[in-house]
Structure formats: C-alpha cells, structure tokens
N, C-alpha and C positions, 0 to 999 in steps of 0.2 A: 504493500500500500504506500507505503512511506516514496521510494522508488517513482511514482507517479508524480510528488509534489517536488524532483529535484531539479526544476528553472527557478524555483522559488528560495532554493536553499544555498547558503553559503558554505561549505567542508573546510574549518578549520585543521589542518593537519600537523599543525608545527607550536600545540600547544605546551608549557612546561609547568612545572610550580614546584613549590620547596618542600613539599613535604612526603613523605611516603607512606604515611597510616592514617585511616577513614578519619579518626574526629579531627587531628591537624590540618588534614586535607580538607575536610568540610569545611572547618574555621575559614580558611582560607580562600578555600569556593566563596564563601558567601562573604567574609568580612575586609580580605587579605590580608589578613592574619593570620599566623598559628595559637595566638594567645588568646584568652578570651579577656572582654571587658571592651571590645571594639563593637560599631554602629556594624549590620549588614547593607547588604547593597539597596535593598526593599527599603529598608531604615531609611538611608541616606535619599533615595529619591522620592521618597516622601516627604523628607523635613525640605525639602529642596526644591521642591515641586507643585506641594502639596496635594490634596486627593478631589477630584471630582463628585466623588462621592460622599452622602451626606447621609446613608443610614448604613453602610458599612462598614465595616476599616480601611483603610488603603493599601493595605497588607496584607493578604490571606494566604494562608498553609494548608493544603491538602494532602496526606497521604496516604498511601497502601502500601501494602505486602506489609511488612518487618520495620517499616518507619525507617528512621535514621539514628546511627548512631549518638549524633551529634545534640539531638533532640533540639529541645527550647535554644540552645546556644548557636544554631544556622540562621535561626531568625529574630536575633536580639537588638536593640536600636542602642546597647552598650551606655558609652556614655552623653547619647541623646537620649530627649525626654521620654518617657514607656510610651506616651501615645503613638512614637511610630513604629512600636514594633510586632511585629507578626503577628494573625492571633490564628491558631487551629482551629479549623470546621473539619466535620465529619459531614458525609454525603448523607447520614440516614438520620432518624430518630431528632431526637434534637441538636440543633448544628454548634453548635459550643453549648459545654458544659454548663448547667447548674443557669442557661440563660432565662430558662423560662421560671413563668410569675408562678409564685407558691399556689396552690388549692387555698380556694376562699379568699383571695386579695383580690380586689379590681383595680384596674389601672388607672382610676382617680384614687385610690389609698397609696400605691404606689408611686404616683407623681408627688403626691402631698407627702410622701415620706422622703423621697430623692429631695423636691427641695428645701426641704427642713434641713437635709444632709448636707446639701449643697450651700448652703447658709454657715453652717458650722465648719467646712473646710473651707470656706472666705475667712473666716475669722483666725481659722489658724494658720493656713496661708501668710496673713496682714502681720501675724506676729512673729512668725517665724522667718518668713520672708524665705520659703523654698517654691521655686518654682516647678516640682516636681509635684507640689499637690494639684496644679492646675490641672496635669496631668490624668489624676486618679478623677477630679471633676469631671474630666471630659470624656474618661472611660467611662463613670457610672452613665453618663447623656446616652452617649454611644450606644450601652448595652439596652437600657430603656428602649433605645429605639427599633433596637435589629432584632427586638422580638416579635415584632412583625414581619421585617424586612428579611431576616434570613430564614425563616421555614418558607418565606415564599420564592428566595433563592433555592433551594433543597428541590422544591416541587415541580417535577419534571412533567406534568399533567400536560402542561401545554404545549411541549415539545410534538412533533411529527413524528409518526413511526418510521417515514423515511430519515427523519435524522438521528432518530433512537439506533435505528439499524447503521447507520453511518459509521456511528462512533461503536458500535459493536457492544452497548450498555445490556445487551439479555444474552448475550453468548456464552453458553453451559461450559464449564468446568471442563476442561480433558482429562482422564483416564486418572493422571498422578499430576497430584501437587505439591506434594511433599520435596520443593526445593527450598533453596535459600530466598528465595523474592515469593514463595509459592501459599499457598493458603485456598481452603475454602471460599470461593467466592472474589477471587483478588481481581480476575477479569473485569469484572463488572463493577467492583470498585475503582479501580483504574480508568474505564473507558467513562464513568458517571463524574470520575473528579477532571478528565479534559473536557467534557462537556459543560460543566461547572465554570471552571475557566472559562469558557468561552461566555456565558451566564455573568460572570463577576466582571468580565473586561465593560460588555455590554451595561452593567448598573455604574460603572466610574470608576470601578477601583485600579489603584494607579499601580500593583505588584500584586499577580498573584506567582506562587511559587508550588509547585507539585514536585512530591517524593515518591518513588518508588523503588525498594530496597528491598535484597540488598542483590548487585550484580558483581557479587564478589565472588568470581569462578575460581577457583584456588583448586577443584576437581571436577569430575563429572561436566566437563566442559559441555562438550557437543548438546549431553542434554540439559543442563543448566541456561545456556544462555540461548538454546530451543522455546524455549518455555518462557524467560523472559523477552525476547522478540516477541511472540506469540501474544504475551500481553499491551506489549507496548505500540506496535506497528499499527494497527487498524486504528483505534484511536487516538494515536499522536497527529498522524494523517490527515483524521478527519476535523483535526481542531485547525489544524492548517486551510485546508479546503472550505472550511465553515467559516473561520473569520476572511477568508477573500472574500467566497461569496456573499457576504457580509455589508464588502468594503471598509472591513477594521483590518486587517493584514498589513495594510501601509500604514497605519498610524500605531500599531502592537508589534512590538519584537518578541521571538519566540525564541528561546534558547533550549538548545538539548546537550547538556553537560554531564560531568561525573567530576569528583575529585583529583582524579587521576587517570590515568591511562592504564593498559595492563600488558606485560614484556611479551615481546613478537616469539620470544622460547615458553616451549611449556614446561612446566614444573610438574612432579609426580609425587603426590602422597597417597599413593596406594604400598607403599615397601614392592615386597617381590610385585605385587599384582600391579599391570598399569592403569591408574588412573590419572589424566593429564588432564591439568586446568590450566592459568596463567596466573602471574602473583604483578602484586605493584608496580607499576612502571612511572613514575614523576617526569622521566626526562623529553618523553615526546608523545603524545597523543592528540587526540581530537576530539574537537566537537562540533555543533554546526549550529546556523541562526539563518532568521528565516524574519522575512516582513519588517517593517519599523528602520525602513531606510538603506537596509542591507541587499546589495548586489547580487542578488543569486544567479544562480547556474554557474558557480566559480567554485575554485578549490584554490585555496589561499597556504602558504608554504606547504616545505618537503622534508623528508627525512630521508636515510639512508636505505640502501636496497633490503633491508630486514627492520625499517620500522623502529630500530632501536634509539638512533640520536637523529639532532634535529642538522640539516645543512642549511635550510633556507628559511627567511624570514621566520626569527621564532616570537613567541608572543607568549610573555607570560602572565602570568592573572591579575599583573597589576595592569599588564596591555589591555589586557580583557576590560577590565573594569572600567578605564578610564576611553575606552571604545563605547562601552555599553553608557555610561554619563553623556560624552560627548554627541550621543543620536541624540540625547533626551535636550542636549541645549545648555549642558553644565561642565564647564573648565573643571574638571578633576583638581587641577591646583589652587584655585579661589574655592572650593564650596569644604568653608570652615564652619565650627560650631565653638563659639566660647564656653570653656570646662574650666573650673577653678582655676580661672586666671589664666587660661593657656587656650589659642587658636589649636 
C-alpha cells in the first residue's frame, strides 16, 4: 500500500544520532537529547506556534502494541510550561483517563466548582508568583471542555465504510500475534489511531504523534517484522491518501521515524539453533516525510554498499529537527524560552 503513495514521499537515507538504546534514542527522537528535563518537538511547536485548537490539546499521543519504552518522557514540554505537553488518548472507552464527570454531578455543579477552583489558584498564583499554576488553570479549562469534544473525537459513526475499509480499522487478527509489537487486536488499534490522526489534524490540533512498538527485531526476523508491516502498511497509506484527498497533505507533515536504524548484518541469538534478527545500528538509517512542504518522489543521501556508514549528505537529528521547525516558519536558533534566568 504504502508503495503507491511514493511521489508523495521523501527516503531519508543518510540519517544518524548519538545514541544506541531505545529510551536515549527516544529522548532524542523527540527532545534531542539523551537527558531528560528537555521540551519535545510537539512541546516546542506549540509554545511556538500555538494550537488552532480550542477544545483539545495541541499535543496528542496515541499508541499500540507495547507503547514505548520511553513512556511520558517522549512527550514532555521539560522545562516549558505543562500546558504544552503531550496528553495520551486511547481510541476506545473513555479517551483520557479519569476525564469524565463523576455519577450524579451536572455540568452546572461542575462549572460552579472549576471556578470557585479557578479563583483560588489566582490567589495563589498572585502570591507566589509561579507561572506554572496558570498552567494547571488552563489544564482544568481544557479538561472541562474535551468532555464533550473528545468522545466525539473517539466516534467513528460518521466515518464511511469506504474509509473505515481504507484505513483497514475491522481487519481480523492473523493466525499468531504473539510478537514483540503483536497483541490481540493491535491491527485495528493501529489502523483506528491513523484514522484518528487524521480526525485530530482536521479539529486544529497543531502535533499529533502515534507509537507503535516495539520493532525491535533482535530475532525471529522475517516473521517479526512480517507482522509488523502487516500492521502498519494499509493504514499508514491510507492516512496519506486521506489527508490529500482532503487537501490537508500540503499544509500537514507526516513523519515515519524510529530511534535508530538496525545493522545491515544479522545477529543470532538462537546458540546452536539459527535464529537471525538485527541489533542497533545509530550510525546510518532512515526515515521518510511526506506533505507539509517536502519534495517527494526523492531519496535524499547515501550510504555505503552494505548500509553500514553514511558517505553522503548525513543529517543528524538535530538536522532533522531544525528541518522539521524551519517548514513550520521557526529559526531553530531564535525560538528560546526564558528558565531561571537562562534563554
């Protein structure tokens, strides 16, 4: 599927980064850092940007299979204010946590209780003078609000069954799922959170970001990362195809990335018995982007005749980053944030 939208895509080849194990690598995917206590990329182009959106967050995290290792710390806003950072939705049941209104409250008790609340963190705000409670003000606003707005995000009702079918959201289970990305039902959670996506771009929100883990073939290769294709292909595809025909593809950048790359040799942990996967590779891989100003139908640097190192144009995740700023309209080197005295 994927293969059909590649005029649209650009194959980063000659990507690099500093680190070689999932939660450093993640940090760094998303913050450029290995450390934590730093803003993500979502973070930053939202304090920076701000959000279109006024009954969601500008931030949203969707995953399947195994999540991330990295958890809460991929999508952190560090040391910018908590309002721009990440919040996790679930495609089913209730879309974030503990959102909805108690049994027996009505949402005049509840407004008259936010701002009685909202009264009392002005007063301590004035005294303290942290501008991080404005923050926790504008989460309780937020939450109040998107309990309407995100169960009717959730509610695929009015979708088409030609686009339910698109994105491959009812497509049964194969035979074994018992991989490392595999689960009961992960299909149809994966193909329901890029539909979603496409849902959340369409409401205003300025980041959304989707996980699905883990594709860390280390054995059982061939059918490891069978299974994971399998999942990802038909609706990665069709969230591409859907915002063209949209006309949101040129104004949304899509990125399909990993932490790292994985070595052109296989590795065997089976002892006597062969079992070959592939283990970390940092020093050269890929990824690709698609819409949001990028040139596709191109393959941008090279490596060497086994994929191991980079020879041409290499681009590493701070290039990445300060590529993905500069579509949105923001010099990577001016967009500071004043912290205890420090740009």
């Amino acid at each position: 599927h994927l293969g059909q939208c590649a005029d649209d895509i650009c194959l980063v080849r000659s990507m690099h980064t500093d680190a070689f194990n999932h939660h450093p690598g993640q940090l760094m995917m998303n913050t450029g850092s290995m450390q934590f206590g730093r803003p993500s990329i979502g973070s930053w182009l939202n304090y920076g940007l701000g959000s279109p959106s006024h009954n969601l967050p500008g931030y949203v995290v969707l995953t399947s299979g195994r999540g991330t290792s990295g958890g809460a710390s991929n999508w952190t806003s560090g040391f910018l204010p908590s309002s721009y950072q990440g919040v996790l939705f679930r495609n089913q049941g209730e879309p974030v946590l503990h959102l909805n209104r108690p049994a027996g409250i009505s949402a005049e008790l509840e407004r008259t209780g936010l701002d009685a609340l909202r009264r009392m963190n002005e007063l301590h705000r004035d005294q303290v003078a942290d501008s991080e409670i404005d923050s926790r003000i504008a989460s309780y606003e937020l939450a109040f609000r998107m309990q309407s707005a995100a169960p009717e995000l959730i509610d695929l009702s009015g979708e088409t069954k030609a686009t339910l079918d698109m994105y491959g959201v009812d497509r049964p289970d194969p035979p074994k799922t018992s991989f490392r990305g595999g689960g009961t039902g992960v299909l149809k959670s994966y193909a329901t959170n890029c539909l979603l996506a496409r849902r959340l771009i369409e409401r205003g929100v300025r980041y959304v970001n989707l996980y699905h883990a883990s594709w860390d073939h280390h054995s059982d290769l061939d059918n490891e990362l069978a299974y994971n294709s399998l999942v990802a292909d038909q609706p990665v595809a069709a969230l591409l195809k859907d915002l063209k025909q949209r006309g949101l593809l040129d104004t949304t950048l899509v990125i399909w990335a990993a932490e790292f790359g994985r070595t052109p040799l296989g590795e065997n942990r089976g002892g006597r018995a062969l079992n070959t996967g592939r283990d970390h590779h940092p020093f050269a891989y890929s990824i690709w982007m698609a819409g949001g100003g990028i040139k596709g139908g191109q393959v941008y640097g090279e490596t060497d005749e086994i994929g191991w190192g980079i020879t041409k144009d290499p681009v590493h995740i701070h290039d990445f980053h300060a590529t993905l700023l500069h579509l949105f309209g923001i010099n990577h080197e001016r967009l500071t944030h004043r912290f205890q005295g420090r740009d």
